[in-house]
GUKOLPA-763980 format. One record per residue (C-alpha): residue in one letter; residue number from 1; x, y, z. Coordinates in pm, 1 decimal. Layout:
REM GUKOLPA-763980
{zaba 'a'; NUM; {X; Y; Z}}
...
REM end
This chain:
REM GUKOLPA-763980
{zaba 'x'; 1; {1894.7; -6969.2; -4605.2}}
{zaba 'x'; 2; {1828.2; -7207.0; -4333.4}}
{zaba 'x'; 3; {2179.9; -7178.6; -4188.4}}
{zaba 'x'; 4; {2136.7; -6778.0; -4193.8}}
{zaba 'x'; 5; {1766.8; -6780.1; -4003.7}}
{zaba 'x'; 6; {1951.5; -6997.5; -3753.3}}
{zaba 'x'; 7; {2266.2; -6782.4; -3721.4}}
{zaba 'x'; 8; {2076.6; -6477.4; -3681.9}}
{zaba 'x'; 9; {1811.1; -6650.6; -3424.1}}
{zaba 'x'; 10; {2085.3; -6716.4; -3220.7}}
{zaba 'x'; 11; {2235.7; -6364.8; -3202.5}}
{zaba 'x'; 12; {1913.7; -6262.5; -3078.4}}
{zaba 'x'; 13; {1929.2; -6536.0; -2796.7}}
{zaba 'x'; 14; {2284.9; -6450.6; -2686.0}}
{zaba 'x'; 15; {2205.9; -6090.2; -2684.8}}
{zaba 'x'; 16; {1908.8; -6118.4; -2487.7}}
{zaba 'x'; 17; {2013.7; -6342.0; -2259.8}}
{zaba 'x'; 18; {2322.3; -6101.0; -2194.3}}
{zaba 'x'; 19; {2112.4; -5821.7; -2118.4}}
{zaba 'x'; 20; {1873.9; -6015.6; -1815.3}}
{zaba 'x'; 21; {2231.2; -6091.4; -1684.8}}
{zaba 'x'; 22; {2338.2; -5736.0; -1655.2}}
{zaba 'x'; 23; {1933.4; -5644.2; -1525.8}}
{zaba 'x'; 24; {2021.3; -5937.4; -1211.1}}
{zaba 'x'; 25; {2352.0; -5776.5; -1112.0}}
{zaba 'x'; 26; {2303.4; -5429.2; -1154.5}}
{zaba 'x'; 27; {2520.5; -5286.9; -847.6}}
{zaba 'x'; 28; {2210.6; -5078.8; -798.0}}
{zaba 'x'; 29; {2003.9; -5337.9; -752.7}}
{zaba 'x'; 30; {2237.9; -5462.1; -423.4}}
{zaba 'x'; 31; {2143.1; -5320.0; -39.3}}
{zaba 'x'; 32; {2427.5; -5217.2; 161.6}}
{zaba 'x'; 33; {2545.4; -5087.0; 467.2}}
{zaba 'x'; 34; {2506.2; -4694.3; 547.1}}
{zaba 'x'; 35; {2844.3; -4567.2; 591.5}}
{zaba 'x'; 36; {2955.6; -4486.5; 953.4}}
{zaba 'x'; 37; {2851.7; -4121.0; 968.3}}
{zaba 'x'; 38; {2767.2; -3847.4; 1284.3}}
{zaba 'x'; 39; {2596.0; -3592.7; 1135.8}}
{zaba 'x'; 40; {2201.4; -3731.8; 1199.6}}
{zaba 'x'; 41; {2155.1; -3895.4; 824.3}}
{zaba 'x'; 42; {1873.0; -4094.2; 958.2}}
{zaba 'x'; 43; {2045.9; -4416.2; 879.3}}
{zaba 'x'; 44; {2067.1; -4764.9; 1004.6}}
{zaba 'x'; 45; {2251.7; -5087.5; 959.4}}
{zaba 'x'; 46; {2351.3; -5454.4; 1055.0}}
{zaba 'x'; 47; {2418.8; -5804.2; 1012.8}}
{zaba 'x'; 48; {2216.4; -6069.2; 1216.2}}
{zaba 'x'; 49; {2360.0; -6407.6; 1228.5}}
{zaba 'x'; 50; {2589.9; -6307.3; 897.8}}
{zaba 'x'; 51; {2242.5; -6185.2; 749.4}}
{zaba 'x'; 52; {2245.5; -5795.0; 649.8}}
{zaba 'x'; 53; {1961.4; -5620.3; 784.4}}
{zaba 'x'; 54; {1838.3; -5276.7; 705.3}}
{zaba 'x'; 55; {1472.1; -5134.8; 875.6}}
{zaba 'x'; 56; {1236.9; -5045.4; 578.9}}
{zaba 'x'; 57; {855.8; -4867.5; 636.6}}
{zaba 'x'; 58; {574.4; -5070.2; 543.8}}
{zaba 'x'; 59; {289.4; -4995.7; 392.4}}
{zaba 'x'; 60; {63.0; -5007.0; 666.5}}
{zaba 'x'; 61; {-286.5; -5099.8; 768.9}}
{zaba 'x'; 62; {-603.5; -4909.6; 836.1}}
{zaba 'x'; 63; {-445.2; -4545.2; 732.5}}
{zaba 'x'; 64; {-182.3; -4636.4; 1041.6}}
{zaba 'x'; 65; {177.3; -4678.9; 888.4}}
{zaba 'x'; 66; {450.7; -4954.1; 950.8}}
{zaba 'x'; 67; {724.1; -4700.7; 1067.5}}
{zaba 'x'; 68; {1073.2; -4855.3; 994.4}}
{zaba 'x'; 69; {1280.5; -4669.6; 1283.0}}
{zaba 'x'; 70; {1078.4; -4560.4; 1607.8}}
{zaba 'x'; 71; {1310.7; -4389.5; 1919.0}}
{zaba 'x'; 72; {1169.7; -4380.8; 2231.7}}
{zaba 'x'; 73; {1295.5; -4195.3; 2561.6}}
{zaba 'x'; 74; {1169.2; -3838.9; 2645.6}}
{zaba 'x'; 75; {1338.2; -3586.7; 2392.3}}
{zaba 'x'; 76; {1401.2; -3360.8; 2675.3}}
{zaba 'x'; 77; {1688.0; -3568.6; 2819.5}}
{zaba 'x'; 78; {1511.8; -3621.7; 3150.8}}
{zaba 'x'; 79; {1491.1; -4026.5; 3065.3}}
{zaba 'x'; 80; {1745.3; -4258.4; 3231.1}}
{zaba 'x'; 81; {1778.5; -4422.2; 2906.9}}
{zaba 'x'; 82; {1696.8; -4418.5; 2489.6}}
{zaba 'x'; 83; {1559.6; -4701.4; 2306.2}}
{zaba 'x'; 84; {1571.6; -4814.0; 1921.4}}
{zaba 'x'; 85; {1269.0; -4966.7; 1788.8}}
{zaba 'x'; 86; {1383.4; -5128.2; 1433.2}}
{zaba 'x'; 87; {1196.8; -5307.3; 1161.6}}
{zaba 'x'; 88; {1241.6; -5441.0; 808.3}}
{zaba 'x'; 89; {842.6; -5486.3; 704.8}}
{zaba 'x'; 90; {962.1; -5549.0; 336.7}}
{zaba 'x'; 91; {1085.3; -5880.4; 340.7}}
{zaba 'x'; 92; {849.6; -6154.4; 308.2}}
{zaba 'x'; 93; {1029.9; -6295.0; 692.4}}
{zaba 'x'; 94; {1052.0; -5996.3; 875.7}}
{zaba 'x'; 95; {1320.9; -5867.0; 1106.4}}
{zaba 'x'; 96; {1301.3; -5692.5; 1419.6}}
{zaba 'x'; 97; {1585.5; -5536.9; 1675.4}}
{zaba 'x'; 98; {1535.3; -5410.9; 1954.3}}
{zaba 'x'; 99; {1827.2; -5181.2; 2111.8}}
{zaba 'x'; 100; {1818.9; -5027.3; 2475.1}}
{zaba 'x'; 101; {2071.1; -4761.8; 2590.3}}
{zaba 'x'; 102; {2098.3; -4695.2; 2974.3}}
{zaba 'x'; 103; {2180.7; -4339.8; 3095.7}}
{zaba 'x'; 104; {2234.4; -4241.2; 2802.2}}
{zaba 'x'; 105; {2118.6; -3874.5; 2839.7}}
{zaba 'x'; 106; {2361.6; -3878.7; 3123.3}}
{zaba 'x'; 107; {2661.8; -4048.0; 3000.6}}
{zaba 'x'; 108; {2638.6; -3917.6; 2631.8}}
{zaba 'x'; 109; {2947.6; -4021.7; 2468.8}}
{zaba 'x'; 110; {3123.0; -4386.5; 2570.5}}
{zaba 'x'; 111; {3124.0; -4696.3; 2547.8}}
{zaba 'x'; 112; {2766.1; -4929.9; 2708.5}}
{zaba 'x'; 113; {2826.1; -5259.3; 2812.2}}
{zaba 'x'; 114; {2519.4; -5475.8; 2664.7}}
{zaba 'x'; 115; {2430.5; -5655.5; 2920.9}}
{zaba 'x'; 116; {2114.8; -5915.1; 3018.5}}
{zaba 'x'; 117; {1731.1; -5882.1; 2783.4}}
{zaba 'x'; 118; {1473.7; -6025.9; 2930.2}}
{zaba 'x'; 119; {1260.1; -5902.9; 2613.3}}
{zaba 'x'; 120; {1040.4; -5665.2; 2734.1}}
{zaba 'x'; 121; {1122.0; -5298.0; 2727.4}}
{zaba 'x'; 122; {1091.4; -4917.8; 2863.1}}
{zaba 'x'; 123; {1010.4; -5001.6; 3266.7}}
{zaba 'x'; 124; {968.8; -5325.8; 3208.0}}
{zaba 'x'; 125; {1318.8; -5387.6; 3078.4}}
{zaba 'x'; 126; {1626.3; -5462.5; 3260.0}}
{zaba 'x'; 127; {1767.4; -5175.0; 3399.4}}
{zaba 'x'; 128; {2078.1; -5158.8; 3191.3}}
{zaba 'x'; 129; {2188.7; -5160.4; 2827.1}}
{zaba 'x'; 130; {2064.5; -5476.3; 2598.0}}
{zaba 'x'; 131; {1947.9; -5559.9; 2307.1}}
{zaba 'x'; 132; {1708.1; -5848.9; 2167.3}}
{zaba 'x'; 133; {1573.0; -5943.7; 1815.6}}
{zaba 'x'; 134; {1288.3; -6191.0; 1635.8}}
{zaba 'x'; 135; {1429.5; -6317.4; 1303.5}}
{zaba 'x'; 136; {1316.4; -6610.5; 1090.4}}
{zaba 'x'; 137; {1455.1; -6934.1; 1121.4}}
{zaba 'x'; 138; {1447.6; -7164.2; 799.4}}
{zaba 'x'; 139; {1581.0; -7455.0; 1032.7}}
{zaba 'x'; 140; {1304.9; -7503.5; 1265.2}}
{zaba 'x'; 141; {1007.4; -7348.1; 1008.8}}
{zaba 'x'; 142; {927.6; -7002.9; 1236.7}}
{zaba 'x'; 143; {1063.6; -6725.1; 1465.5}}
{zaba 'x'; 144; {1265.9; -6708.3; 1715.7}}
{zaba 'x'; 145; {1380.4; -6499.4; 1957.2}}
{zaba 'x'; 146; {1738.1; -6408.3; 2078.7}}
{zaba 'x'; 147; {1820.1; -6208.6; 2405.7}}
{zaba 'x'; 148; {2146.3; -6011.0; 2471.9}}
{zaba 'x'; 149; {2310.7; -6108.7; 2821.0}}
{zaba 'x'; 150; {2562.6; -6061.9; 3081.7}}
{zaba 'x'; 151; {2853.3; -5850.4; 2928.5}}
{zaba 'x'; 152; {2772.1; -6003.9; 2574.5}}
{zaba 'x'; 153; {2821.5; -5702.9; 2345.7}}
{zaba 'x'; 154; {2957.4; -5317.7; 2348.2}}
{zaba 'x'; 155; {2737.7; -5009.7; 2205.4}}
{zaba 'x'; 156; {3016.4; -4746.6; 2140.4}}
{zaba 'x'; 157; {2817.3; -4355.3; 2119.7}}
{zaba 'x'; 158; {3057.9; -4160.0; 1862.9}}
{zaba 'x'; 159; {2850.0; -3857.8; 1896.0}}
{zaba 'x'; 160; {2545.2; -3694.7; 2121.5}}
{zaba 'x'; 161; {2405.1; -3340.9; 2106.2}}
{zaba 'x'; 162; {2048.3; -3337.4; 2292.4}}
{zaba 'x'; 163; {2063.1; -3011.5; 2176.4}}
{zaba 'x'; 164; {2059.3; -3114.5; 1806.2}}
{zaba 'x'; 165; {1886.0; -3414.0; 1919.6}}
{zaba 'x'; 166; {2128.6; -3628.9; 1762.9}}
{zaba 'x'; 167; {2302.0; -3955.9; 1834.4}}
{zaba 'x'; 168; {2542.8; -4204.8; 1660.1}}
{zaba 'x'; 169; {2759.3; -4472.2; 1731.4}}
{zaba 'x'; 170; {2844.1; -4810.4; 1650.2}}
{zaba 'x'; 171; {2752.6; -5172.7; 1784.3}}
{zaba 'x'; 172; {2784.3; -5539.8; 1802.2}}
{zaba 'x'; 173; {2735.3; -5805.4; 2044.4}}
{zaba 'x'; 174; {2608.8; -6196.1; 2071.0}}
{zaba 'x'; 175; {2248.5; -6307.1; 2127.8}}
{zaba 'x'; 176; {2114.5; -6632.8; 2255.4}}
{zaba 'x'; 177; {1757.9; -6833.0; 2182.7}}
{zaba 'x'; 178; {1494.5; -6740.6; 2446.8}}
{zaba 'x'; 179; {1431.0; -7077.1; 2433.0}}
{zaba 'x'; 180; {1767.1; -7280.4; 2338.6}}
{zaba 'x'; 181; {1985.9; -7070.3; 2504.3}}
{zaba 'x'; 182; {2316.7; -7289.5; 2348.9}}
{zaba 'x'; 183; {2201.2; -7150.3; 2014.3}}
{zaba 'x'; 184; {2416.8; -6831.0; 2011.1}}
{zaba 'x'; 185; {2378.1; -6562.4; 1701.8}}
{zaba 'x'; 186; {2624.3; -6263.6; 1621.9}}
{zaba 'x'; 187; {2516.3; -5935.4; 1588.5}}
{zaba 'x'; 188; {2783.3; -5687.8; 1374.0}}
{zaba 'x'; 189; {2913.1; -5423.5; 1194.5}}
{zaba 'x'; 190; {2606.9; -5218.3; 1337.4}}
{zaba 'x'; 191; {2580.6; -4877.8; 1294.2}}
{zaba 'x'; 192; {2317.5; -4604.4; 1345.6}}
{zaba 'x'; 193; {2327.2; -4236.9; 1305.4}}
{zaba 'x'; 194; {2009.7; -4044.8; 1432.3}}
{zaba 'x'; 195; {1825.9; -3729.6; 1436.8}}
{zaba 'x'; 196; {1541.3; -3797.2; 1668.4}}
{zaba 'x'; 197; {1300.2; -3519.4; 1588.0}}
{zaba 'x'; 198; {1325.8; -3572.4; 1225.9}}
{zaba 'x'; 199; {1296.4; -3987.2; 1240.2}}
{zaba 'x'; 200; {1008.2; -3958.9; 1173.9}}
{zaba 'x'; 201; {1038.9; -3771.3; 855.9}}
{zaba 'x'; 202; {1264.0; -3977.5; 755.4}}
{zaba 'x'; 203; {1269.6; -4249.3; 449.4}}
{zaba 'x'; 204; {1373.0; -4590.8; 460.3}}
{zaba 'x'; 205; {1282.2; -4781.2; 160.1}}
REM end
């Protein structure tokens, strides 16, 4: 009788213990990168330093939200450049990028040099194409910031209609510490594909 309780005690283990394995690795449950599309799907992707990073809203404070995806530039075209405002304000360490395009509305499709950040952006950016980001460092214990500079990366624009008010392409480049400028990060596999009058409609969970 004893031997029975136990045998069926420990089919119950076994079979529960199977089931919180399949719950943990549920492909579901995994975040990947968008495909590489150009038809304005709203979507966004990365890796920082080998780290995947996706922009997700927040919540927000005070009835204001925590957009995950702002694009600034005037919609009209008339701008001498387009800039991508991206954050993840899910994660418990937040990530921000920060991507500049220089004559874009000019230019439309080619390939942008990313050249020297100095962190600051719109007029008070350099006057060319860069990009810059604030990730978490467990190493040090806080944030840092890394700047894009001379000739460091390549922003390749697959697709522009200002007429649509679309824009896609792909991206990668290297980043240094604003402060420790020998501490070098990778940025890759980036991709974006954008409909800039509906971003803001848009979902990113």
């Amino acid at each position: 009788m004893k031997q029975s309780l136990y045998l069926a005690l420990l089919a119950i283990l076994l079979f529960s213990c199977g089931n919180d394995d399949d719950t943990d690795t549920s492909p579901t449950n995994e975040r990947t990168l968008p495909p590489i599309t150009q038809t304005g799907a709203n979507t966004f992707g990365c890796y920082i330093d080998d780290i995947l990073f996706l922009p997700r809203d927040g919540d927000g404070t005070f009835n204001n939200s925590d957009p995950a995806v702002l694009v600034w530039g005037d919609p009209t075209g008339n701008s001498l450049y387009q800039e991508y405002d991206l954050n993840d304000h899910k994660s418990e360490k937040t990530t921000s990028l920060f991507i500049h395009i220089q004559n874009l509305h000019q230019n439309t499709i080619d390939e942008y040099i990313v050249d020297e950040s100095n962190g600051l952006t719109s007029i008070d950016g350099m006057q060319n194409s860069y990009m810059h980001c604030r990730i978490w460092r467990d190493d040090v214990g806080n944030y840092q910031t890394y700047l894009s500079y001379e000739n460091s990366g390549i922003i390749n624009i697959t697709n522009y209609d200002l007429t649509l008010r679309l824009v896609s392409g792909t991206f990668s480049g290297s980043v240094r510490n604003f402060e420790t400028p020998h501490d070098t990060i990778q940025i890759t596999n980036g991709r974006f594909d954008f409909k800039w009058d509906t971003i803001d409609e848009a979902d990113f969970p």
